[in-house]
N, C-alpha and C positions, 0 to 999 in steps of 0.2 A: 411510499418510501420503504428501504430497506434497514436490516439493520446488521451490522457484523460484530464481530468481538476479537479483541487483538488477545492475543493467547498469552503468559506468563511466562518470560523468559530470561531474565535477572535485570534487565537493563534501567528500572527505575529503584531498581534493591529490594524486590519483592522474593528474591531466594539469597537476600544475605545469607549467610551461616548451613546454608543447607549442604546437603551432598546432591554431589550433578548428579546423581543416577535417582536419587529419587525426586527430585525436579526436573526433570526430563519427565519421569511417569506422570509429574502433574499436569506438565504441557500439552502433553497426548491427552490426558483427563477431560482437560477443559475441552480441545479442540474436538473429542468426539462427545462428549457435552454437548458441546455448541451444534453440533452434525444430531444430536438426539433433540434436541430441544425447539428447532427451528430458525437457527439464525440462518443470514445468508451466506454469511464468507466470514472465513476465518486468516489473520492479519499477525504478522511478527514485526518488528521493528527490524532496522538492518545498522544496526552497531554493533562494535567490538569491546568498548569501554560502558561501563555505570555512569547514570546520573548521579545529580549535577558534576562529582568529582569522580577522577576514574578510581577504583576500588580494587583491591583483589578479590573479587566475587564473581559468580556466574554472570555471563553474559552468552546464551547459544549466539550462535551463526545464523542469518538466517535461511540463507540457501537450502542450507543440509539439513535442516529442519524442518523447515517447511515439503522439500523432497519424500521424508519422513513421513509428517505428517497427511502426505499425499494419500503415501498406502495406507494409513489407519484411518482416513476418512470415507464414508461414499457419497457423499452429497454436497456437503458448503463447499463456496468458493473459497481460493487461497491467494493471497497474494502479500504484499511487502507494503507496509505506510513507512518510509515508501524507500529504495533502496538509493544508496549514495552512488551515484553514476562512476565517479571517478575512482571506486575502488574495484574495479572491475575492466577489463577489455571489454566492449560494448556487445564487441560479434559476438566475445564469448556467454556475455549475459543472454544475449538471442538464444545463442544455441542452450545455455542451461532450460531457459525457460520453458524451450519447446521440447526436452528431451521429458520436462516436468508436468508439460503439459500432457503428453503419453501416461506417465506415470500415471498421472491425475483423471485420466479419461476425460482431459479436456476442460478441467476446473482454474485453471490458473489467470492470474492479474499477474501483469509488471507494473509496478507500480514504481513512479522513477523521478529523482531531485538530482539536484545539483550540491548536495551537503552541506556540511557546516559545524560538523563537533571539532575545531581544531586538536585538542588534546589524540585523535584517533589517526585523524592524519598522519600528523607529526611523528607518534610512536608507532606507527606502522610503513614509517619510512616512503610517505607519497607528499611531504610536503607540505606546504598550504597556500596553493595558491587565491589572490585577490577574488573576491566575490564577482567580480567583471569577467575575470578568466572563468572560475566555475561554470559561468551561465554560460558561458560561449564553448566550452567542453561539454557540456549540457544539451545543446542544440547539433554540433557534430555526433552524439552521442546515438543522440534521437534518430536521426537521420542513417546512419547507420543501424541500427535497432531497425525501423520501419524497413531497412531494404534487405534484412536477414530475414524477416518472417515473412515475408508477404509470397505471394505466388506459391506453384507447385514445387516438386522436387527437382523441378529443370531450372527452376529460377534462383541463380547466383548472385550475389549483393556485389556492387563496385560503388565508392566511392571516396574522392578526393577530398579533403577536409583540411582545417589548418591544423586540429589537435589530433581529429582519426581518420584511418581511409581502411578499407577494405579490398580485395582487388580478385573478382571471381570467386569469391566464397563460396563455399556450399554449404546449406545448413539440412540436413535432412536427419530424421525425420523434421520436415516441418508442424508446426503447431495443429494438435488435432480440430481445433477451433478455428472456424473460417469467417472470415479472410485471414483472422489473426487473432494470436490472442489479445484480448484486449489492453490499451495502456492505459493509465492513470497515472498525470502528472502531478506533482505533487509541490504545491507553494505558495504564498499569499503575495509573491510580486506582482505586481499589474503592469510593469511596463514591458519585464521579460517573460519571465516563468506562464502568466496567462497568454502572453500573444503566440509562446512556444506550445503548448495545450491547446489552444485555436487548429494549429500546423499539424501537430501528431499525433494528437490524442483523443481518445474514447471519453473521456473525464478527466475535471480539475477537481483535485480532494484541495479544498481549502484546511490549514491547520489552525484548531483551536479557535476557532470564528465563534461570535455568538450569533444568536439567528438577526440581530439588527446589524449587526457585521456584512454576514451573508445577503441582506438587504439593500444594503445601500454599495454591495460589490457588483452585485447580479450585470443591473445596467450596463457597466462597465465589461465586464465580463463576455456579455452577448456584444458588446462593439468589441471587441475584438476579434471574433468570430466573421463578424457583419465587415470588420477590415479588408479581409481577403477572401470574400467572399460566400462563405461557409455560412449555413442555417444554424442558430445559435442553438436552434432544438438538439441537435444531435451530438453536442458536448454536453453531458451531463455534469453536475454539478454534485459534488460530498463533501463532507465535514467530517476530520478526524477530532474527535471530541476527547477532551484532554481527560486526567484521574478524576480531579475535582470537580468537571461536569457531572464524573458517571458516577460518584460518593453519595450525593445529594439521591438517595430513593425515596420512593414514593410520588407522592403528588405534583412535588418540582420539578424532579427528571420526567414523572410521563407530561406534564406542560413544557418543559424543553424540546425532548420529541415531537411532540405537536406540533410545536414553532418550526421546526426546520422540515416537517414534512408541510405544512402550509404553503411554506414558501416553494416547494418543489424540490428541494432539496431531493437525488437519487437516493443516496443511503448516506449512513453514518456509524463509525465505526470507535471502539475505544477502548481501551485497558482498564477495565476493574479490580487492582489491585489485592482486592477481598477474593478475587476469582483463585491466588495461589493458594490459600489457605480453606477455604469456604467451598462446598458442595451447594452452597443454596444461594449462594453469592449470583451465579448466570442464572437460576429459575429467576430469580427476583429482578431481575435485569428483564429477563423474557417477559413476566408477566406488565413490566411497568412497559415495555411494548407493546403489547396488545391493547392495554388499558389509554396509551396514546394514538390508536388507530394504524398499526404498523400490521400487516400481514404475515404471522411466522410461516416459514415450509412447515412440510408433510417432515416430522422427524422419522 
């Protein structure tokens, strides 16, 4: 198993009161922290508004951050737990991703939901539509996504859709990563969000799962795969592990770790709150990794 770390970037109130310019330095801090230390990939959220209520306080973007972040890193992977589909043109997330993926020399995750912070919707003038609609914008989404990246620079995306279509597209450059860059879908539905993950994706990050969660989903999980025919091996399975997982240091957290690497879990990723304030906050994170049998990179 892997392990990642989602970077500090205000959206659970971890830069209340600060100045963006020097909460930006910390963001960079940590992310090439994590690139020294030996994580695997380094993770931003994709909101506009603070937990639990919206705030006037920092919240980055995460596109343009993680963009960012690209050039100041050389090694971890980067990607999004996981980005709101619907605030975005789909083609145009393709084309960001792959122009990021250049950027990155080929490090980048899409990591991709169908949302749900109403508050951000609503005040950014997209509405809210029903949870039935999401997931069905979600899977047009997908589908579109999968036919921007894939092939060479001859290969154009079309497609007719009820919410999106695309029609001769060109995305070039396409993604330095072959066939594609990778996707990771992101949700704890089992009847849509996993059977869409089955169809289009590299990996299901499960959210906030505990490892007997993850246990008694798995089953289920590989029958959806086994649905339509697909080897249930080649959907990997992760867990974005919530604040109050990753608080608990020491001997709990590396016995947590443990639990979700037993289970096969790929990786697991998370926001250490201590990470904005604290230099020793990710050493202590790394070391209760190793101490749970996790493999860091060559920093």
């Amino acid at each position: 198993m892997k392990i990642g770390t989602i970077a500090p970037q205000g959206w659970v109130g971890e830069y209340d009161g600060w100045d963006p310019i020097e909460a930006w330095k910390r963001t960079v801090r940590v992310a090439q922290e994590a690139d020294r230390l030996g994580f695997e990939s380094v993770w931003l959220f994709d909101h506009f508004h603070t937990i639990p209520r919206p705030t006037d306080e920092i919240t980055f973007e995460s596109f343009t951050s993680l963009a960012a972040l690209a050039a100041l890193t050389r090694r971890v992977r980067l990607g999004h737990v996981v980005i709101c589909t619907g605030f975005r043109n789909p083609a145009l997330t393709a084309k960001m991703i792959s122009t990021m993926d250049t950027i990155s020399g080929g490090r980048m995750e899409l990591g991709i939901g169908a949302g749900w912070k109403r508050d951000e919707w609503v005040g950014y003038g997209y509405g809210f539509p029903e949870t039935k609609e999401r997931l069905a914008r979600l899977a047009d989404d997908l589908e579109v996504v999968t036919r921007m990246l894939a092939g060479d620079r001859h290969q154009h995306a079309t497609y007719e859709g009820r919410y999106d279509r695309v029609g001769d597209a060109r995305n070039v450059p396409k993604p330095i990563q072959r066939p594609r860059v990778p996707i990771m879908s992101g949700g704890n539905g089992p009847n849509v969000t996993w059977r869409l993950a089955a169809r289009h994706a590299d990996e299901l990050n499960l959210d906030g799962m505990s490892p007997g969660d993850v246990a008694a989903a798995l089953p289920l999980i590989r029958s959806r795969c086994e649905e339509i025919g697909r080897d249930p091996a080649t959907l990997a399975v992760s867990v974005h592990l919530w604040g109050e997982h990753l608080a608990r240091t020491g001997q709990p957290r590396v016995d947590l770790l443990a639990a979700y690497a037993e289970l096969g879990v790929s990786r697991v990723m998370g926001l250490d709150q201590a990470t904005a304030t604290s230099d020793e906050a990710l050493e202590s994170l790394a070391d209760d990794a190793l101490a749970a049998g996790i493999e860091m990179a060559a920093g």
